[in-house]
C-alpha positions as CSV (number, residue, x, y, z in Angstrom):
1,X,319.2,114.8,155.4
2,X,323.1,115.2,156.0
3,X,324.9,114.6,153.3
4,X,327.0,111.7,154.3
5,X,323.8,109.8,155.2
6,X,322.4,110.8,151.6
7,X,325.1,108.6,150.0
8,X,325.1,105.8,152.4
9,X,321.2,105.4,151.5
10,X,322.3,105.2,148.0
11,X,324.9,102.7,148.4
12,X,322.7,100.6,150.9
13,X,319.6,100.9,147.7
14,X,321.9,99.2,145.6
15,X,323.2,96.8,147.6
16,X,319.6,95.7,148.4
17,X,318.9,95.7,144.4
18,X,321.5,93.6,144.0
19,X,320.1,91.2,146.3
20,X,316.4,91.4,144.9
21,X,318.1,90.2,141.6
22,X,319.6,86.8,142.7
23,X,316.4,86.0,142.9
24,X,315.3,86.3,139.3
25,X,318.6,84.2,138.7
26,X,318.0,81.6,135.5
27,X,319.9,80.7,132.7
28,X,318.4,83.9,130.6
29,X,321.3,85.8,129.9
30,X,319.7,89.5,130.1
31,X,319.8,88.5,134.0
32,X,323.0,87.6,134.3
33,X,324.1,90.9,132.7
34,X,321.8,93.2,135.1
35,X,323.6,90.9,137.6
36,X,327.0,92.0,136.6
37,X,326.0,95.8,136.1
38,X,324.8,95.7,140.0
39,X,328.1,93.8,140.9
40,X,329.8,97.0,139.6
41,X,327.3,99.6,141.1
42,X,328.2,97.7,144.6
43,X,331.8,98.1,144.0
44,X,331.0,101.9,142.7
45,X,329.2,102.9,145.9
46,X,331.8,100.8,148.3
47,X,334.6,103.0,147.2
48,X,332.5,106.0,147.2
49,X,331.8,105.4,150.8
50,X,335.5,104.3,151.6
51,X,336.8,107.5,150.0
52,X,339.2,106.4,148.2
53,X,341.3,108.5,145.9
54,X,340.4,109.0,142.1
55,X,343.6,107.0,141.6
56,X,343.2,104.2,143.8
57,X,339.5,103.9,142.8
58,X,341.0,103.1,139.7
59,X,342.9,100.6,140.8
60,X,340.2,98.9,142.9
61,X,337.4,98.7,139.4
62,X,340.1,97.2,137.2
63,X,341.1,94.2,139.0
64,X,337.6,92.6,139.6
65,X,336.3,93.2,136.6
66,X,339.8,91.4,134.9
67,X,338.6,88.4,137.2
68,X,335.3,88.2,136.1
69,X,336.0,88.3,132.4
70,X,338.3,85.3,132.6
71,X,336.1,83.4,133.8
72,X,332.8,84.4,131.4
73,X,334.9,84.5,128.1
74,X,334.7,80.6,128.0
75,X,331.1,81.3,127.2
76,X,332.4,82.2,123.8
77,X,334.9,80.4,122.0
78,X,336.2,84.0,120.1
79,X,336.2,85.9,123.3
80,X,340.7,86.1,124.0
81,X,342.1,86.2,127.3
82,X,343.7,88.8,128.9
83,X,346.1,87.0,130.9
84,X,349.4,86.8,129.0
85,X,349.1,89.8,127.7
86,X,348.4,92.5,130.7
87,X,352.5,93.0,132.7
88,X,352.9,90.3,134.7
89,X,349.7,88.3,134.8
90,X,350.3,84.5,133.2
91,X,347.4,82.7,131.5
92,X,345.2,81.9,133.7
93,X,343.6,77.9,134.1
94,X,340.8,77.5,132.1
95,X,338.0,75.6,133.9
96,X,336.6,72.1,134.7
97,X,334.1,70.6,131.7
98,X,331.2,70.8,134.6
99,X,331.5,74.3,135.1
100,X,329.0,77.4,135.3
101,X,331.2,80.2,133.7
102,X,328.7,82.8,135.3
103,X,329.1,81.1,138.7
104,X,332.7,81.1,138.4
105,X,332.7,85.0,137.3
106,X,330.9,86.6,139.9
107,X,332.8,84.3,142.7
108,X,335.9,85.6,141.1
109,X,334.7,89.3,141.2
110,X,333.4,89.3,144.7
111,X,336.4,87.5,146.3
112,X,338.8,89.9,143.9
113,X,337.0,93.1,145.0
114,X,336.8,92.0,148.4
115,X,340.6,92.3,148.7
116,X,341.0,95.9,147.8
117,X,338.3,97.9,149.7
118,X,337.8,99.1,153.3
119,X,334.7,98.1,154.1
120,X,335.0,93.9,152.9
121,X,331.2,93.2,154.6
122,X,329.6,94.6,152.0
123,X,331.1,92.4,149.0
124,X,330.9,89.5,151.3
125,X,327.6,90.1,152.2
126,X,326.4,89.9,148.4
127,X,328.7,86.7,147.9
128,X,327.1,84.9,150.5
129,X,323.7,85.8,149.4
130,X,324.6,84.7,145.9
131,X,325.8,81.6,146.9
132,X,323.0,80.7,148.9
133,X,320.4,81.8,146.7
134,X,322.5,80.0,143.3
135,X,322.8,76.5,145.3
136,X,319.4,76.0,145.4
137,X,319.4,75.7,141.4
138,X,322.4,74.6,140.8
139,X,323.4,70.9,140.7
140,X,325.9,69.9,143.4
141,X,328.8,69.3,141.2
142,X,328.4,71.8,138.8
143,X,328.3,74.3,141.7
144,X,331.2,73.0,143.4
145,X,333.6,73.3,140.7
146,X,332.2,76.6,139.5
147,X,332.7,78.3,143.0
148,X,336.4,76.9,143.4
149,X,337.7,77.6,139.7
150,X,335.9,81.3,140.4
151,X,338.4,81.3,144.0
152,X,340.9,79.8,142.2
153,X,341.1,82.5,139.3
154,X,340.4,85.1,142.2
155,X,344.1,83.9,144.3
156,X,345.8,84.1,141.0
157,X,344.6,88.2,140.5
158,X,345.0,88.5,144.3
159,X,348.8,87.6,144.1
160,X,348.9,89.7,140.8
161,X,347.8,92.8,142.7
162,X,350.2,92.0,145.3
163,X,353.4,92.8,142.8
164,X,352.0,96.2,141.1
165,X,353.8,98.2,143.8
166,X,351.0,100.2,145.3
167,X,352.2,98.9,148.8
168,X,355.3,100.3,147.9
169,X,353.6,103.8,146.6
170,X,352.7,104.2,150.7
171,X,355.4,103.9,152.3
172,X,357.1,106.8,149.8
173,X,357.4,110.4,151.7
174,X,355.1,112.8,150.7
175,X,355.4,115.5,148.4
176,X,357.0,118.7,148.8
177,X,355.9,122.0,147.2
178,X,358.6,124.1,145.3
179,X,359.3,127.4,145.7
180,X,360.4,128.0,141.8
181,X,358.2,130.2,140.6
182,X,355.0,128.8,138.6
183,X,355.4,125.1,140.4
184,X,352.3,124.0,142.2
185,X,351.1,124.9,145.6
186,X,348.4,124.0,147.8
187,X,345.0,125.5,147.2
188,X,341.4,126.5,148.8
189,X,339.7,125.2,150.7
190,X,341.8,122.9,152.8
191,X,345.3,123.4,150.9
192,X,345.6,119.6,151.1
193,X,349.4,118.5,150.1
194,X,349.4,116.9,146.6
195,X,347.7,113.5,146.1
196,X,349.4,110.5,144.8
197,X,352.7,112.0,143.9
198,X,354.2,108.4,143.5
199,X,351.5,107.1,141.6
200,X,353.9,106.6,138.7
201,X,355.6,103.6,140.4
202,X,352.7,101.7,139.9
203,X,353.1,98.5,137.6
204,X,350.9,99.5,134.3
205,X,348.6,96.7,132.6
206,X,350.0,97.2,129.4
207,X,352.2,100.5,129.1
208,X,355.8,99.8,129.0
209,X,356.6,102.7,131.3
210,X,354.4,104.9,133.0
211,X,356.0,107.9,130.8
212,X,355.1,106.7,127.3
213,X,352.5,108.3,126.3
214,X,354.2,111.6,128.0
215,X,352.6,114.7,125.6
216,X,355.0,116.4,123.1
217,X,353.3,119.6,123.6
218,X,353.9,121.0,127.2
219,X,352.1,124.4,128.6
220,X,354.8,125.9,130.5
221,X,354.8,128.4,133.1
222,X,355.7,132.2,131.8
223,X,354.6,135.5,133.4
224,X,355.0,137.5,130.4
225,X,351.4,139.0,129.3
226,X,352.2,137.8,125.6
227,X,353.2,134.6,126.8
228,X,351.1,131.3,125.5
229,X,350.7,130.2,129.3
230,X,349.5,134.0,130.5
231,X,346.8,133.9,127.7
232,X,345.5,130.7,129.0
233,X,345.2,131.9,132.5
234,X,343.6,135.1,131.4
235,X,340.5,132.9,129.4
236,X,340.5,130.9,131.9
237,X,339.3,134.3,134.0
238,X,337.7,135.8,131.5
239,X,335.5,132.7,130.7
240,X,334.6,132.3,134.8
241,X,333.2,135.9,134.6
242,X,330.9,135.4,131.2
243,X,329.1,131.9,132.6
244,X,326.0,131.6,131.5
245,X,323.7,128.7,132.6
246,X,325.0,126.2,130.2
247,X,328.1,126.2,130.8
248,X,327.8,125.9,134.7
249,X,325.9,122.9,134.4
250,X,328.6,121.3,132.3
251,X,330.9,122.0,135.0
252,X,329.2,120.7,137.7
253,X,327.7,117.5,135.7
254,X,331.5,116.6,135.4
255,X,332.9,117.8,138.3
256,X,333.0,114.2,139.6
257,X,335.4,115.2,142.6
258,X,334.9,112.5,145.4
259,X,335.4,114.7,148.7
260,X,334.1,118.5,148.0
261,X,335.3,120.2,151.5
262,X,332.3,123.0,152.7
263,X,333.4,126.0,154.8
264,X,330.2,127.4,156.5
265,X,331.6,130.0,159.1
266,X,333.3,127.2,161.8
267,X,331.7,124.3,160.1
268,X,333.5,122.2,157.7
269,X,331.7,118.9,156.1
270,X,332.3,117.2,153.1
271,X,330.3,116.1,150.3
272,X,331.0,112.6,148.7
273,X,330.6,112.2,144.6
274,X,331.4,109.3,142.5
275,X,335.0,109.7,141.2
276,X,336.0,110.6,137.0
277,X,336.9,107.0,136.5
278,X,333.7,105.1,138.7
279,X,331.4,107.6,136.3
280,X,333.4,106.2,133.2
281,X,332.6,102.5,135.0
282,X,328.8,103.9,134.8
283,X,328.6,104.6,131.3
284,X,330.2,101.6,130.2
285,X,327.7,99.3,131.9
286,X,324.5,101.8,131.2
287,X,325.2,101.5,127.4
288,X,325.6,98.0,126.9
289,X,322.4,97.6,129.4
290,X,320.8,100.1,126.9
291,X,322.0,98.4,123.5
292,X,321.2,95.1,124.6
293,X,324.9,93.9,124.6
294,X,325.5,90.4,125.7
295,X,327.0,89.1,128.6
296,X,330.5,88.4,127.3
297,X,331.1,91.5,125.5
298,X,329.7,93.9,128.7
299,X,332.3,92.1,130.6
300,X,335.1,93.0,128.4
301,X,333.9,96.5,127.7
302,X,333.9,96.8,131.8
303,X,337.3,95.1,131.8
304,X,339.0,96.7,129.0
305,X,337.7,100.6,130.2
306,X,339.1,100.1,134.1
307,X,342.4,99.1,132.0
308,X,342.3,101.9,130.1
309,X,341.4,104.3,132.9
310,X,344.3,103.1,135.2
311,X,346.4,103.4,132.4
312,X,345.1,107.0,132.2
313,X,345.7,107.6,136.2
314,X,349.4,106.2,136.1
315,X,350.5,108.0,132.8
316,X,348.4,111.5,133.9
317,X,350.0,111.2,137.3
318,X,353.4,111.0,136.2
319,X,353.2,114.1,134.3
320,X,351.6,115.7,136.7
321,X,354.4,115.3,139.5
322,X,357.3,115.8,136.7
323,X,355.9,119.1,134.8
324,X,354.4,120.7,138.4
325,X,352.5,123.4,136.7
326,X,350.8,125.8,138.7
327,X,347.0,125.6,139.7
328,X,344.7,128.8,138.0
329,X,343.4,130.0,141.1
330,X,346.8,130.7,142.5
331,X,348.4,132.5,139.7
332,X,344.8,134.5,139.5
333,X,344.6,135.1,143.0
334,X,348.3,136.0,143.0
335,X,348.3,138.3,140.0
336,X,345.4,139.0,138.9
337,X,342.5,139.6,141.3
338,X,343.0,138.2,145.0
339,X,339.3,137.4,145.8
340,X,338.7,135.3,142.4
341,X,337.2,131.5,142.6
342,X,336.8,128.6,140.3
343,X,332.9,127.2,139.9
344,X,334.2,124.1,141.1
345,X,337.1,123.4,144.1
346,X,340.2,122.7,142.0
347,X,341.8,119.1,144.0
348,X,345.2,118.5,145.7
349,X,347.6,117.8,142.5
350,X,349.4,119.4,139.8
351,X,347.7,121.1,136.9
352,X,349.2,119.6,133.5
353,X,347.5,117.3,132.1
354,X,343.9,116.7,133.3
355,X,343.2,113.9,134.7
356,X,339.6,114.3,133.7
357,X,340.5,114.8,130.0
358,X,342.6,111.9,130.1
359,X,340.9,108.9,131.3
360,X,337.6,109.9,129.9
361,X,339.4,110.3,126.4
362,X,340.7,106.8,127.2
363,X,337.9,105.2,127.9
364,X,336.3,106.8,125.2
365,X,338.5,105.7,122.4
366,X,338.2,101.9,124.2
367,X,334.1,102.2,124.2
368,X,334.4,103.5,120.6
369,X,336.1,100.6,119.1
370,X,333.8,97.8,121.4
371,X,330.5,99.4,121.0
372,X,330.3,101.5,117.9
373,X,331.5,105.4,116.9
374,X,328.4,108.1,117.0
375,X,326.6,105.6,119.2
376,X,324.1,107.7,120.9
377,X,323.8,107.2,125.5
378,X,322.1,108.6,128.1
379,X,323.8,108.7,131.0
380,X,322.3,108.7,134.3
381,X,325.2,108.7,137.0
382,X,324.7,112.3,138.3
383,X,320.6,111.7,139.1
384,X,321.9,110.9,142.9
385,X,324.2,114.2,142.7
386,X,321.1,116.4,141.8
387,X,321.7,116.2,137.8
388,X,319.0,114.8,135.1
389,X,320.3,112.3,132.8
390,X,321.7,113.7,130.2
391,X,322.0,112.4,126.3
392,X,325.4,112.4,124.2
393,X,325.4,111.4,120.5
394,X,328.8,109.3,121.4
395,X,331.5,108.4,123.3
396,X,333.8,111.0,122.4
397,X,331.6,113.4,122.3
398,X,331.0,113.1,126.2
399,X,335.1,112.5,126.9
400,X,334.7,116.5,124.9
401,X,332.4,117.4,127.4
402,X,334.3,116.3,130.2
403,X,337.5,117.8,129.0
404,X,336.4,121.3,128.8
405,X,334.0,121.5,131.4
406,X,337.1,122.2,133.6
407,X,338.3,124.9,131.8
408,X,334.2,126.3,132.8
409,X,335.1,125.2,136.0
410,X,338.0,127.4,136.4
411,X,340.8,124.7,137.5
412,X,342.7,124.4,134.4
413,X,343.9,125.8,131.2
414,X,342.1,125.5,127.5
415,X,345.6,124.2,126.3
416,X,346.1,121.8,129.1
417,X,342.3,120.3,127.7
418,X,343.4,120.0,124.2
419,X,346.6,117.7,124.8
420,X,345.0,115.7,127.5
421,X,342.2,114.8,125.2
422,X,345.5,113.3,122.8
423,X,346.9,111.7,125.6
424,X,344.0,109.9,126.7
425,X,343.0,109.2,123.1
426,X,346.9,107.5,122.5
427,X,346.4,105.4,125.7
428,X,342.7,104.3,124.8
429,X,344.2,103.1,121.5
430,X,347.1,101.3,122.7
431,X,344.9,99.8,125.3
432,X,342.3,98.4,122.4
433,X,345.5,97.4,120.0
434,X,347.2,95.4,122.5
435,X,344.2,93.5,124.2
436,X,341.3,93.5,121.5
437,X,341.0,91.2,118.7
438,X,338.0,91.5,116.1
439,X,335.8,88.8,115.5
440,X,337.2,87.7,112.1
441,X,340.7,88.7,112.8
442,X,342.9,86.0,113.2
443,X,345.6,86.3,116.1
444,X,349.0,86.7,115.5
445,X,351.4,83.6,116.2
């Protein structure tokens, strides 16, 4: 089967279970959960098949699930709101007294996620079903003002979305590749120009500037052999040559890039994954579907890990654009040994810092803090890619995983891993300190 059909099957499979579900719709909760966890697989597989960027993928899993949490905290009289706290989003109404808060949420997400991708059928598609299939056990009233406070909360992030200046981020000429000597340049197989270089102009959720949680530490460029940046390059060679079998399925377990490019003599094609932040949307909802956690609190852990992962894109991005580092295959193949490739194809940006490293370190130290520290997971997102699920004993020790397994894969440095891991640690913190509030904690007037 080509490999483009492949991952239309899947998307189409979960679309379908999605629908299968609505029919086991009642009032028990475990439902409504499994509901939610195939609103995000939908949403997953939509921008999978719209190809969108890692960046803008980001973008597109953070605003619906916002929505939806909004409109389910009411469930719970501890659960706080986000709104009037992320930039630029007001408190949002709260709802009428005969009001389904479930109804309300997944109206919210649907008409929210609808907005931002390419191919809208889909998410109306699974609206309409919903709405037909919820009617019939729903009473009139109830229904009513549960689908228009779900619309209404979904026109208020709509217009929020409107002002966060990604419009503006494509209109913005594209970038330009220096001729300084260890700055960035375009790499096999297509030599696509960089990605996103005026991702930074985005409006964060809660960063004050997209350059706050810019590292300290910096790899810079040097050609000298004793140099810290020449003895990076060099492992990162020296490490492609000793892989054993390990260490290649870490690589490619993580490689998460969502358009590989295939050269077979005149043929090119492309293979389509699921992207580093949709596979951190995945093991958010797998673990709380795993652990049994409640409706209410799997929203906010799928709310409050997009935020931190499009936090993690913005503040990544703008580093990457403003340091320029140089990718490994080039100074290798340059300097070292001319016919020398990476286990994995190294993508259309900057090197410093890792994107990977970043948002996975960021959404780990947000799942840490929601869901428990050495809290063991399986994850299952790469079965469709070829990959058994795989067990980790936590959170962070998965974000690990990620981090280095593209130093195995041969597209950046060991000392690029270690920072990024901090940086995405610092945002995942901030994210948590500015948006989550302990039960028993009282909130600060």
């Amino acid at each position: 089967m080509p490999v483009n059909c492949f991952f239309r099957g899947i998307s189409q499979k979960i679309t379908l279970s999605s629908f299968a579900l609505l029919f086991l719709f009642t009032a028990n909760a475990q439902q409504k959960e499994k509901i939610l966890h195939q609103l995000n697989d939908l949403l997953i597989n939509t921008v999978m098949d719209d190809l969108f960027t890692p960046p803008i993928a980001s973008r597109i899993y953070t605003y619906p699930n916002i929505a939806f949490y909004e409109c389910i905290r009411f469930d719970e009289t501890s659960a706080q709101p986000l709104s009037g706290k992320l930039n630029g989003l007001k408190q949002l109404p709260a709802p009428e007294k005969a009001n389904d808060n479930f109804i309300s949420a997944c109206i919210a997400y649907s008409f929210v996620a609808q907005n931002l991708v390419g191919t809208e059928y889909k998410i109306e598609n699974w609206r309409n079903w919903f709405a037909d299939s919820i009617q019939r056990s729903v009473d009139a009233v109830v229904y009513k003002n549960s689908y228009d406070h779900g619309k209404k909360i979904a026109d208020s992030i709509i217009a929020w979305t409107k002002k966060d200046n990604y419009l503006k981020s494509r209109g913005m000429i594209r970038f330009t590749a220096s001729e300084k000597p260890g700055t960035w340049q375009p790499t096999p197989n297509d030599y696509a120009p960089g990605l996103e270089p005026h991702w930074n102009v985005l409006r964060p959720m809660v960063m004050r500037s997209c350059s706050q949680f810019s590292p300290v530490e910096k790899l810079k460029y040097n050609s000298s052999k004793q140099s810290m940046f020449y003895k990076n390059v060099m492992e990162v060679y020296n490490i492609s040559k000793k892989m054993d079998t390990t260490l290649k399925q870490i690589s490619l377990y993580w490689d998460d890039n969502p358009n590989v490019s295939v050269i077979e003599g005149h043929l090119t094609y492309f293979i389509h994954k699921i992207s580093p932040g949709g596979h951190w949307i995945k093991i958010a909802g797998q673990t709380c579907q795993q652990k049994n956690i409640s409706l209410v609190k799997t929203a906010q852990a799928y709310a409050l890990t997009s935020i931190a992962i499009f936090e993690a894109f913005i503040a990544c991005w703008d580093e990457k654009y403003k340091t320029n580092l140089i990718r490994p295959i080039t100074v290798i193949n340059n300097h070292i040994d001319a016919d020398w490739r990476p286990l994995i194809q190294t993508p259309p940006f900057p090197e410093f810092t890792s994107g990977h490293s970043v948002t996975s370190n960021a959404a780990a130290a947000v799942l840490t803090v929601l869901l428990g520290d050495n809290l063991s997971f399986t994850d299952e997102t790469e079965i469709p890619f070829g990959h058994k699920p795989k067990t980790f004993s936590s959170f962070n020790a998965a974000a690990k995983e990620s981090s280095t397994s593209r130093v195995y894969g041969g597209i950046h440095y060991p000392e690029t891993a270690r920072i990024s891991i901090l940086q995405g640690q610092q945002i995942g913190k901030f994210v948590i300190q500015t948006l989550y509030k302990p039960a028993g904690v009282k909130a600060k007037m």
